[in-house]
VEXBAFI-229938 format. One record per residue (C-alpha): x, y, z. Coordinates in Angstrom, 1 decimal, always signed. Layout:
// VEXBAFI-229938
NODE, c1, c2, c3
NODE, X, Y, Z
...
This chain:
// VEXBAFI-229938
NODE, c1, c2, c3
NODE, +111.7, +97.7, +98.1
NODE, +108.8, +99.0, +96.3
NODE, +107.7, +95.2, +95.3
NODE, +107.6, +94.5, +98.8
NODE, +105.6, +97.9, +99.4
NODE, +103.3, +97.1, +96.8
NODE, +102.8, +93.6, +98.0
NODE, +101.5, +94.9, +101.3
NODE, +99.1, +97.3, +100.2
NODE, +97.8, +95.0, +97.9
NODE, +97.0, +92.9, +101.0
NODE, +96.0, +95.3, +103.1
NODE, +93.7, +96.7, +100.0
NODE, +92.4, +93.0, +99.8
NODE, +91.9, +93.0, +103.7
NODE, +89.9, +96.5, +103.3
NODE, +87.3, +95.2, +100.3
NODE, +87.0, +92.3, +101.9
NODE, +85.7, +94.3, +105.0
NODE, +83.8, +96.3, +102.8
NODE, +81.8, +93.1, +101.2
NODE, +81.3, +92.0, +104.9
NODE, +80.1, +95.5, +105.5
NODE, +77.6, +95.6, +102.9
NODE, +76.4, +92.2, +102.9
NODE, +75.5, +92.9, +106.7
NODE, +73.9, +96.3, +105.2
NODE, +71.9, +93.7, +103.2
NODE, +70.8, +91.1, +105.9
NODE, +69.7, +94.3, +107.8
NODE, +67.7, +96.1, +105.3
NODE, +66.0, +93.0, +104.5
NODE, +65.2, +92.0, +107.9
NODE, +63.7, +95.3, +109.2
NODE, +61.8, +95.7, +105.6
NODE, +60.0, +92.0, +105.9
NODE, +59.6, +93.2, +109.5
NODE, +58.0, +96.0, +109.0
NODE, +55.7, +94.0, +107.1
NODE, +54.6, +92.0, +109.7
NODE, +54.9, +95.1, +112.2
NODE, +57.9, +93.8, +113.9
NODE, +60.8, +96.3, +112.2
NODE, +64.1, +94.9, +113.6
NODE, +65.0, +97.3, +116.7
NODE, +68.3, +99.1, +116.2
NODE, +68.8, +98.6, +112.6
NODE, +69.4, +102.2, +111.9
NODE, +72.3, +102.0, +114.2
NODE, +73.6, +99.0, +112.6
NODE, +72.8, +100.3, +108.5
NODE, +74.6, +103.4, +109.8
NODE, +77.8, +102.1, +111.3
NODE, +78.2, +99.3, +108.8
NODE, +77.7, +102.0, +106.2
NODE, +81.1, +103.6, +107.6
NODE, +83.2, +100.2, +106.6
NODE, +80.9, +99.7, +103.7
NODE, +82.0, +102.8, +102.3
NODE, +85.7, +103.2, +103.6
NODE, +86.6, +99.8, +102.8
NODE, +86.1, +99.9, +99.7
NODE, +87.6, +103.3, +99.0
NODE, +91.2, +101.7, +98.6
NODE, +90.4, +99.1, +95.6
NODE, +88.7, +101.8, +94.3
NODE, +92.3, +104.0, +94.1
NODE, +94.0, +100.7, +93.3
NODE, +91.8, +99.9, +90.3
NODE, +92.1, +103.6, +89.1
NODE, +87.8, +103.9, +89.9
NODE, +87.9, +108.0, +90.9
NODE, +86.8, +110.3, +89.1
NODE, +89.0, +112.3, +86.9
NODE, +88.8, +115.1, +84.7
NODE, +90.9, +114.9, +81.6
NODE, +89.8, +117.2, +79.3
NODE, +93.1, +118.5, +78.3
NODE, +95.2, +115.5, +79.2
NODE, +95.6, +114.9, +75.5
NODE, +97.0, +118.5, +75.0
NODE, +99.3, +118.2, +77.8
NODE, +102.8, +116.1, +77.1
NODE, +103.5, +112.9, +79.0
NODE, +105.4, +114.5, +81.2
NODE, +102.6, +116.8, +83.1
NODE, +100.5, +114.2, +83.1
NODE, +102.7, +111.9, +84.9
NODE, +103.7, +114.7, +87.0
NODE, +99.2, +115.8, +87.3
NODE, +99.2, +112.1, +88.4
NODE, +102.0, +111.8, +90.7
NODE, +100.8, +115.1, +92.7
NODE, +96.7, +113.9, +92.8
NODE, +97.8, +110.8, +94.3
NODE, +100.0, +112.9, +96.9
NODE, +97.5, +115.2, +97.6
NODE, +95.0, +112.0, +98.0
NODE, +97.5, +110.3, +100.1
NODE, +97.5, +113.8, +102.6
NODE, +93.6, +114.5, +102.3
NODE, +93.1, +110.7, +103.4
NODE, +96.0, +111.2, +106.7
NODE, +93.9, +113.9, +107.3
NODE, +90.5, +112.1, +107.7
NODE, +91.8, +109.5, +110.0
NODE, +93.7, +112.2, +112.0
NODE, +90.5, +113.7, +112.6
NODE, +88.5, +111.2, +113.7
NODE, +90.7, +109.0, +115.3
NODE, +90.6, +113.1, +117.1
NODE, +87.1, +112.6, +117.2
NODE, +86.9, +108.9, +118.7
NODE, +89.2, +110.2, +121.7
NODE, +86.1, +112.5, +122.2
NODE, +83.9, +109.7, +121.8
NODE, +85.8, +107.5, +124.4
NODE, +85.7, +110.5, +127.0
NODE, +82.3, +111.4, +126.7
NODE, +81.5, +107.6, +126.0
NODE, +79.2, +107.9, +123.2
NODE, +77.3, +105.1, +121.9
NODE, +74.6, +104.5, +118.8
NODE, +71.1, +106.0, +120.1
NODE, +69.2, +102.2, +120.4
NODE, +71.6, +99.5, +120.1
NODE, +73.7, +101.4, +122.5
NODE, +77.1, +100.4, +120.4
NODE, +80.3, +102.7, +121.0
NODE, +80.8, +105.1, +118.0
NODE, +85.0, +104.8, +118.8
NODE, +85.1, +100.9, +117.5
NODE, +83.7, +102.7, +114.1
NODE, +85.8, +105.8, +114.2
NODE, +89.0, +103.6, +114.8
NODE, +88.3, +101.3, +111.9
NODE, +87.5, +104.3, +109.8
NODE, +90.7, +105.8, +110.8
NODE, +92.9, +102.5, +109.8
NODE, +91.0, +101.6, +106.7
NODE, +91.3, +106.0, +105.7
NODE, +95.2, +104.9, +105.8
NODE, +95.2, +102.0, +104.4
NODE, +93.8, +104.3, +101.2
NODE, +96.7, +107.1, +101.9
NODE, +99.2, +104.5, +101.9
NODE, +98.1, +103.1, +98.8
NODE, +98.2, +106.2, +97.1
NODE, +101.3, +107.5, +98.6
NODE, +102.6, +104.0, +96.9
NODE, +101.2, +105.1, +93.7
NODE, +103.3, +108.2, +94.0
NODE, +106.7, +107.1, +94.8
NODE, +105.7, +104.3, +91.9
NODE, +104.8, +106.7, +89.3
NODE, +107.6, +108.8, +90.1
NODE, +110.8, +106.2, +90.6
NODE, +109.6, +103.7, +87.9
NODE, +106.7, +105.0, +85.8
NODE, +104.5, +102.2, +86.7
NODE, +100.6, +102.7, +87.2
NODE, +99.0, +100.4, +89.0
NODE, +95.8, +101.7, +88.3
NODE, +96.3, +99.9, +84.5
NODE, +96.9, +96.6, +85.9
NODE, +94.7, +93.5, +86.3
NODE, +94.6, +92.9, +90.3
NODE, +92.5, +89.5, +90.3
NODE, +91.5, +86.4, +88.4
């Protein structure tokens, strides 16, 4: 069961960072546009709207490899005084509380995109809805609970970290 657990939010971790190198290598394309535009005094219109809604899936899609490959920060200046159990237990409850802080970010903006939709707000040049952002910051924000919810029920059935493995090539 937890294979086929950890299967899936390796995929859908895969799925996120991949939207995240999309994310950024649209961030790139538009920096480098508008910059060379501005050279030639034709910035490219809208591409603040565009840097900052691409900056949401930059950011948020990458935030579940990060958990995956163990890339938070941490503080473990007394982890070597503690026994192993306390830090397996320290580990189990961060990921938990992780996995509830990250539910709570996509409740409240998939909250917030609700508002969006009902008072149909949009990006102030390009005109683009704010909701299609909010809802893929919402999914990808669970993608990352469920990821370290899995981490949890890992570290506490079988002792495994994921965090210590190899995930690609």
């Amino acid at each position: 069961m937890l294979a086929t657990l950890r299967k899936l939010a390796d995929g859908l971790t895969g799925l996120s960072a991949a939207l995240g190198v999309i994310g950024l290598l649209v961030e790139i394309v538009v920096i480098l546009v508008d910059v060379i535009g501005r050279a030639f005094g034709h910035p490219l219109f809208g591409s603040q709207d565009l840097v900052t809604m691409t900056m949401v899936i930059l950011v948020f899609g990458g935030m579940a490899l990060c958990d995956r490959q163990g890339g938070h920060i941490s503080v473990d200046l007394l982890e070597r005084n503690f026994p192993r159990i306390v830090n397996r237990a320290i580990d189990i409850g961060s990921a938990l509380l992780g996995a509830v802080i990250f539910v709570f970010i996509a409740w409240a903006i998939w909250e917030s995109a609700k508002l969006s939709r009902m008072l149909n707000l949009s990006t102030n040049l390009l005109q683009l809805p704010k909701a299609w952002f909010q809802w893929a910051l919402s999914a990808l924000a669970l993608v990352t609970a469920f990821g370290m919810a899995l981490r949890a029920a890992e570290l506490a059935l079988s002792g495994r970290d994921v965090r210590h493995e190899r995930t690609g090539p």
